[in-house]
C-alpha positions as CSV (number, residue, x, y, z in Angstrom):
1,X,-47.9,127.8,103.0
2,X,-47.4,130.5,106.0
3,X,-45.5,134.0,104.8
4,X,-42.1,134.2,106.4
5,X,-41.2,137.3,107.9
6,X,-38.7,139.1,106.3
7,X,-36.0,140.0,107.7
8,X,-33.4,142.4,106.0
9,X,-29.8,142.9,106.9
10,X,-27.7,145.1,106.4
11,X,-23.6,144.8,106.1
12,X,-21.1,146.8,104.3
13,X,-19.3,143.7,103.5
14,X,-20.6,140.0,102.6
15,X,-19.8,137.0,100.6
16,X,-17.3,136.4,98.7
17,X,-15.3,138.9,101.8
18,X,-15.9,136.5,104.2
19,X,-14.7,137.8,108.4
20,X,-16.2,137.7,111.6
21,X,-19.2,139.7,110.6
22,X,-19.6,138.4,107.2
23,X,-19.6,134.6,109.3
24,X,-21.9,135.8,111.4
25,X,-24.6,136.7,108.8
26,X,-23.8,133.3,106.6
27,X,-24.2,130.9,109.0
28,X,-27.6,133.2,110.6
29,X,-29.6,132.6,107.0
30,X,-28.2,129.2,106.6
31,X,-29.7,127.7,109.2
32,X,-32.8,129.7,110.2
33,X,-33.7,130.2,105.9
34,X,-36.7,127.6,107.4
35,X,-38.0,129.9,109.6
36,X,-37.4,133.6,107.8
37,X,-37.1,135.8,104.5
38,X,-33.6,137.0,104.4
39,X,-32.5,139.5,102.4
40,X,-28.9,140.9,102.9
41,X,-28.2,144.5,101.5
42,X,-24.3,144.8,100.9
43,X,-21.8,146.6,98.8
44,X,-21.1,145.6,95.8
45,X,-16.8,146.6,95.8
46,X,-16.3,144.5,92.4
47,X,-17.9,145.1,88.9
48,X,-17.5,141.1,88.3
49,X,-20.2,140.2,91.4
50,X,-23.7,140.1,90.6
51,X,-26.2,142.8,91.3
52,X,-28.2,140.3,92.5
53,X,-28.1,136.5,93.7
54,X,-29.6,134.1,96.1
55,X,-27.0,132.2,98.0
56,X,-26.4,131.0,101.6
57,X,-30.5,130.8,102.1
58,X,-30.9,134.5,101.5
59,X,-31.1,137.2,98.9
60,X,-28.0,139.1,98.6
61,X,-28.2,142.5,96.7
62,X,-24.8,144.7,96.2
63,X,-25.4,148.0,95.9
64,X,-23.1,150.3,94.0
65,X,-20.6,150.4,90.7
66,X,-18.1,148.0,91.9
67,X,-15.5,151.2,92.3
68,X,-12.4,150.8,94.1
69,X,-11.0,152.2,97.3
70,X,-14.3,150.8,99.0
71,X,-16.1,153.7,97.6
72,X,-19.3,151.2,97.5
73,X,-19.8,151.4,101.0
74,X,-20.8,155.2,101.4
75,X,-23.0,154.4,98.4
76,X,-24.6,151.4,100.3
77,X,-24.7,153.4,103.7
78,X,-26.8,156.2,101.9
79,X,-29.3,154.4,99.9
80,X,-29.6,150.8,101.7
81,X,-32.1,152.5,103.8
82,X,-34.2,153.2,101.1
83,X,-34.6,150.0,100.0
84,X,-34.9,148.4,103.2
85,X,-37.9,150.7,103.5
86,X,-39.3,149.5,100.0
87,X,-39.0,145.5,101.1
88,X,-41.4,146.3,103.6
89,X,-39.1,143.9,106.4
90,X,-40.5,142.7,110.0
91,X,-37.0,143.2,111.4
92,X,-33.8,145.6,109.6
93,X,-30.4,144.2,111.3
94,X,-27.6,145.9,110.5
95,X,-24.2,144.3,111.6
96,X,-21.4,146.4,112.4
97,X,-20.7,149.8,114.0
98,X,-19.5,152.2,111.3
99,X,-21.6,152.2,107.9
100,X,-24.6,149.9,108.9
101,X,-24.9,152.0,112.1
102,X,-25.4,154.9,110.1
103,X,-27.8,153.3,107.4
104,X,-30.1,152.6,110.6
105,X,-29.9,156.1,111.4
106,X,-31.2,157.1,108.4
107,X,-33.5,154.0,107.8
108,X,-35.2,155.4,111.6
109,X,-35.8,158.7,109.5
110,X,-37.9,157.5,106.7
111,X,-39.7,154.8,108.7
112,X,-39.9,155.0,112.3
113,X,-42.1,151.5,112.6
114,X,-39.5,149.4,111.3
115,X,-38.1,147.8,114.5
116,X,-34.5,147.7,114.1
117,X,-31.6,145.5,115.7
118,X,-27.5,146.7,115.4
119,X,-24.9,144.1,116.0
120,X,-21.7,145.9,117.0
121,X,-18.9,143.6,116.0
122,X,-15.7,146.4,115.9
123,X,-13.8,146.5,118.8
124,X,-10.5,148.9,117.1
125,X,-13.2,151.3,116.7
126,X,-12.6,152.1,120.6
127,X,-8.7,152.4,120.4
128,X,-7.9,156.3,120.4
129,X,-6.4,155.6,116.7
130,X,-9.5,155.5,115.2
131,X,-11.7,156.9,117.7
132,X,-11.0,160.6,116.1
133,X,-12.5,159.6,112.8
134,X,-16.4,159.5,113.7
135,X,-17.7,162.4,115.4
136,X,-18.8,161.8,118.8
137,X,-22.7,162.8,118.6
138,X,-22.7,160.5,115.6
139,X,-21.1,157.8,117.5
140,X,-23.7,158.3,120.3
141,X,-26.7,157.8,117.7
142,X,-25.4,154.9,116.3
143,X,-25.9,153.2,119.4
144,X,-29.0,155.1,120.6
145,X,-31.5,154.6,117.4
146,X,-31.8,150.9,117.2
147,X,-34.4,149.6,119.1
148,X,-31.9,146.9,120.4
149,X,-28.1,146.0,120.5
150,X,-26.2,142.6,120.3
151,X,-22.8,142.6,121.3
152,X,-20.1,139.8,120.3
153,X,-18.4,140.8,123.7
154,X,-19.3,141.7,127.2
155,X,-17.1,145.1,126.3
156,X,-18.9,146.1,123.5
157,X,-21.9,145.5,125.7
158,X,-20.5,147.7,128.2
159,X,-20.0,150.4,125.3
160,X,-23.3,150.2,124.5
161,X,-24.7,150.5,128.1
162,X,-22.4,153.6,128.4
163,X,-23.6,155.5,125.3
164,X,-27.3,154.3,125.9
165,X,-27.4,154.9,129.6
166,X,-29.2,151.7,129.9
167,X,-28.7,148.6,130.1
168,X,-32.2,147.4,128.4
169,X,-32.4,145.3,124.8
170,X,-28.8,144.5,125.1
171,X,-27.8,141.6,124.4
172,X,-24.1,139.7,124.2
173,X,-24.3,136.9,121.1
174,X,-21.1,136.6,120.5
175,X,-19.6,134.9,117.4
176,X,-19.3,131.6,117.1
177,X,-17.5,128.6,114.6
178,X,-18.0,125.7,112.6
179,X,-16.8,122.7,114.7
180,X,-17.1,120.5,111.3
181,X,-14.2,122.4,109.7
182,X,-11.5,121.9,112.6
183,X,-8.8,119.8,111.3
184,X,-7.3,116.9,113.2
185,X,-4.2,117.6,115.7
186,X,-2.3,115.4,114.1
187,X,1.5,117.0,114.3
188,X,2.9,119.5,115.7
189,X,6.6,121.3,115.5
190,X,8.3,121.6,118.5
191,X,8.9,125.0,119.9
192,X,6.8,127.0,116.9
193,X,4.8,129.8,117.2
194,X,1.5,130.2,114.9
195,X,-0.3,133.6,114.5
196,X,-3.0,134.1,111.6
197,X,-3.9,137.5,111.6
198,X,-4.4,140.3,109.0
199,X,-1.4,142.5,108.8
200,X,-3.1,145.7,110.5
201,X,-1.9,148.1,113.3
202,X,-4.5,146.3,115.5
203,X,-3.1,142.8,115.8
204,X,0.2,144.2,117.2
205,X,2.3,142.1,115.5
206,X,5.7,143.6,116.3
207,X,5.5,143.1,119.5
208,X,5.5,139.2,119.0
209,X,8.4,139.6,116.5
210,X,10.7,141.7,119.3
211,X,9.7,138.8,121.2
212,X,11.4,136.2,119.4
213,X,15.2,136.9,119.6
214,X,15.0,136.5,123.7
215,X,12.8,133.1,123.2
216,X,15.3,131.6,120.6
217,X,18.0,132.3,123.3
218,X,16.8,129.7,125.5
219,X,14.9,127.4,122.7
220,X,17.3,128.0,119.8
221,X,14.7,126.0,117.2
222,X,11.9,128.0,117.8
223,X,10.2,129.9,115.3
224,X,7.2,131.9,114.2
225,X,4.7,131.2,111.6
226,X,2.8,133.8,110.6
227,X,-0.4,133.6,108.1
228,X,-2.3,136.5,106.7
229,X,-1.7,139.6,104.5
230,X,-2.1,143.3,105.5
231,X,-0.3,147.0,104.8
232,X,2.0,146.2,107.9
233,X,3.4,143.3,105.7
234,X,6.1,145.0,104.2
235,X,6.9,146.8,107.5
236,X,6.7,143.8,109.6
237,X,9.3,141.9,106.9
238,X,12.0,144.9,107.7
239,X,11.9,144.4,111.3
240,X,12.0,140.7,110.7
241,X,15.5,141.4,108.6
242,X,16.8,143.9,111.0
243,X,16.4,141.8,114.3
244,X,18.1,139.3,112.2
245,X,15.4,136.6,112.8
246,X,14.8,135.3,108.6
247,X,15.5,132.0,109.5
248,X,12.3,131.7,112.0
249,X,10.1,133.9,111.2
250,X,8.2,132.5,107.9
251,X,5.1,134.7,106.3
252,X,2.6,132.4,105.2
253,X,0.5,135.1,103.6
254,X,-3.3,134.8,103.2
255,X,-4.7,131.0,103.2
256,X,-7.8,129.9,103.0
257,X,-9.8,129.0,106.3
258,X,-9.0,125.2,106.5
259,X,-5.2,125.9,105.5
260,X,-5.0,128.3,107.9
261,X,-6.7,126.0,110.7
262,X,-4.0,123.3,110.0
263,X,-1.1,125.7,110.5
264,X,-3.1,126.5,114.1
265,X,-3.0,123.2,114.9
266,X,0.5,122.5,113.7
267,X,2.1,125.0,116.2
268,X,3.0,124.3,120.0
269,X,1.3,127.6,120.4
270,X,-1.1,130.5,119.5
271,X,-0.2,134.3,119.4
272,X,-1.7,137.2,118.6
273,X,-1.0,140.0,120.9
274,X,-4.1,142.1,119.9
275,X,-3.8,146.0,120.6
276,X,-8.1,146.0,119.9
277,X,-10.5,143.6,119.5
278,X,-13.9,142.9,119.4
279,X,-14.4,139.1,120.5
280,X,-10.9,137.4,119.0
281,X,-12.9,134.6,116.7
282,X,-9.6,133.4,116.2
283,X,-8.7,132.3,119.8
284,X,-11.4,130.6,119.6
285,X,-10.6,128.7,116.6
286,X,-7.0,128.1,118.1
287,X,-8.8,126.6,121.4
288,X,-10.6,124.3,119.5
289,X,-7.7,122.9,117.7
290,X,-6.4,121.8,120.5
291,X,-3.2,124.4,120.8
292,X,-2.5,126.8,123.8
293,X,-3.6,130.1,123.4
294,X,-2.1,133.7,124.4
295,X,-4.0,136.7,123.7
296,X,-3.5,140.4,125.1
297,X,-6.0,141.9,127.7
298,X,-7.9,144.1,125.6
299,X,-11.6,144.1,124.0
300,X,-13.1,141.2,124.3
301,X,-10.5,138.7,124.3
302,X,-11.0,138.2,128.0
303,X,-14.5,136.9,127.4
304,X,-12.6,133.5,125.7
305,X,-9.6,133.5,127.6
306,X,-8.9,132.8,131.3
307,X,-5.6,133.6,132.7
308,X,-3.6,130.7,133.4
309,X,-6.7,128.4,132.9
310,X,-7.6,128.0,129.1
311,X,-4.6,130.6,128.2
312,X,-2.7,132.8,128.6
313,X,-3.6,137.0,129.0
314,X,-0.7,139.4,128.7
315,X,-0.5,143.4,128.7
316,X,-0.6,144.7,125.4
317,X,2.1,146.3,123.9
318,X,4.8,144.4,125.7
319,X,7.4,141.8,124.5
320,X,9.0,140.9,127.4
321,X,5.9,139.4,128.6
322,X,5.2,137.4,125.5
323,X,8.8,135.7,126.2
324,X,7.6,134.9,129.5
325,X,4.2,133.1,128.7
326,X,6.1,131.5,125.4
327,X,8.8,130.1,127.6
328,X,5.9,128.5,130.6
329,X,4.2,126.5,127.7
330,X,7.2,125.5,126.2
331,X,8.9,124.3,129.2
332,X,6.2,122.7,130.8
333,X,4.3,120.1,128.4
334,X,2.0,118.9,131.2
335,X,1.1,123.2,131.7
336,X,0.4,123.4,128.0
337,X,-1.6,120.1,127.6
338,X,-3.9,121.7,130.8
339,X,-4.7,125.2,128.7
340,X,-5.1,123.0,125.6
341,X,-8.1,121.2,127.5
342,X,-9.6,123.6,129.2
343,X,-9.5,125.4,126.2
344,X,-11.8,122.7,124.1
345,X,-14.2,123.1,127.3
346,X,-14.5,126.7,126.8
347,X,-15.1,126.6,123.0
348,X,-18.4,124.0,123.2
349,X,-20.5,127.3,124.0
350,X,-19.6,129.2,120.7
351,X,-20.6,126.4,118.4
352,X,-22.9,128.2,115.8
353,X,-25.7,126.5,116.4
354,X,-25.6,127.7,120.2
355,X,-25.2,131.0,119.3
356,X,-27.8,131.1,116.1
357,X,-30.7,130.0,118.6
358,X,-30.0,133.2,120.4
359,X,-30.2,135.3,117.2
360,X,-33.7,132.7,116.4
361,X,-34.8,134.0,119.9
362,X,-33.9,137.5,120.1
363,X,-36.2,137.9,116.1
364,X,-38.8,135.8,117.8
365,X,-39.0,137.9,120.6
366,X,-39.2,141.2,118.6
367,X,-42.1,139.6,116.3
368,X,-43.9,138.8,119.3
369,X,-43.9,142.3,120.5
């Protein structure tokens, strides 16, 4: 039996914390385990997860104490190098910007033959709010010691250009989904609203709330659902109270993935009027499930939605114009059954297997080198 190469990744999160990153990597080993050696390097973040397991077609070690406050993740950023190094892989691919980035730097240091691949997944990373946290010559070699990028969006891509001052080994894979888990449209509520979202700064959640009063002024039964969990929860459940809006505005809090699908595809429409973003997975999702989609212009949310074809864009940070694209889809059902099918064209092209064969390609390519 031929060796497989071994390829080892690297991710500050994985399994059970399961996001856009952590999706990307599980589906990657799933369905090209045939073909290579995965091991995945993570932190570990709970005492009660195993050192050590083999799941999704890979190896997963978690590295740390299980501490709290995500403490684990400077431990993994330090010493996942150095056991990279010591597995001896064909390929190290680290996914995401921040603590993989920085466990490539240092991988580069103690072995400069490894050939190395950084997926950048983080677009709030680029919004001034969190820009001031990572020093700007360590932002630079993040993106400049990897022998090459893959983006999840044509902006990060740009990023990466900008900071590389090249436009060579750059690649845009962007993340995909699992058209097997997408729920049926079987009903939807008139006149609601559906946003899944974590409860962060980032999603811009407020803005969709200051929205509402104005909307139920000219559809007095529509409401907002909202699903996910976050610190701006309890903040978010003031203004809810103060605009006096209890009745229709219902917090869902977190569900799991298929629960959270069937709300998507219970509402009339999708919002989430992002303030950063690196691809918007979730749009995606939403398109899929056959409901109208409005996202803000920012990050990379304009790589899955097309103004006024399979959506809706909007400028970030404004209400008033969340009350106008609410009101076109809900007063015109032949407008929102248009976006709605256009939208399940658009989402054929991020099916996983579409976008694994690109990752199959990219590791073929490097082992060919």
């Amino acid at each position: 039996m031929a060796i497989k190469p071994k390829i080892v990744i690297l991710c500050s999160s994985y399994a059970p914390f399961i996001s856009g990153a952590e999706a990307f990597i599980k589906e990657t080993v799933e369905r090209l385990q045939n073909n290579y050696d995965f091991v995945v390097l993570t932190a570990r973040f709970k005492k009660q997860l195993a050192k050590q397991e083999q799941q999704d077609g890979c190896l997963i070690k978690r590295m740390g104490f299980g501490l709290p406050f995500g403490l684990d993740k400077f431990y993994f950023m330090i010493f996942s190098p150095f056991l990279a190094v010591k597995l001896k892989p064909a390929i190290a691919h680290g996914v995401m910007e921040s603590y993989a980035g920085v466990a490539l730097i240092i991988l580069r240091w103690l072995n400069k033959k490894i050939p190395s691949i950084l997926t950048l997944q983080c677009g709030d990373l680029d919004h001034p709010k969190k820009q001031k946290k990572i020093p700007k010559w360590l932002w630079r070699k993040i993106h400049t010691t990897p022998d090459y990028i893959t983006a999840i969006s044509s902006f990060l891509a740009k990023r990466a250009e900008r900071l590389r001052k090249s436009k060579e080994n750059i690649f845009i894979i962007p993340n995909g989904f699992d058209v097997n888990e997408l729920p049926r449209k079987e009903k939807v509520f008139e006149n609601r609203i559906v946003c899944v979202a974590r409860l962060s700064w980032e999603k811009g959640i407020e803005y969709l709330i200051k929205a509402l009063p104005e909307i139920c002024q000219q559809f007095p039964y529509a409401h907002l659902v909202i699903v996910g969990d976050g610190p701006e929860k309890e903040n978010l459940g003031n203004l809810t109270e103060k605009l006096g809006l209890s009745e229709a505005v219902f917090f869902r809090g977190f569900l799991p993935h298929q629960e959270a699908l069937k709300e998507i595809s219970q509402g009339e429409v999708f919002v989430c009027p992002s303030l950063a973003e690196g691809l918007g997975n979730v749009f995606l999702e939403a398109q899929a499930c056959n409901t109208p989609v409005i996202g803000a212009n920012v990050g990379g949310i304009p790589d899955i939605i097309q103004d006024g074809f399979n959506g809706f864009l909007i400028q970030p940070k404004n209400s008033q114009v969340i009350v106008g694209a609410v009101i076109k889809i809900f007063s015109d059902k032949n407008l929102a059954q248009q976006l709605a099918q256009n939208g399940q064209t658009t989402v054929q092209k991020f099916a996983w297997p579409n976008i694994v064969s690109q990752v199959d390609n990219l590791y073929q390519k490097i082992l060919h080198q």
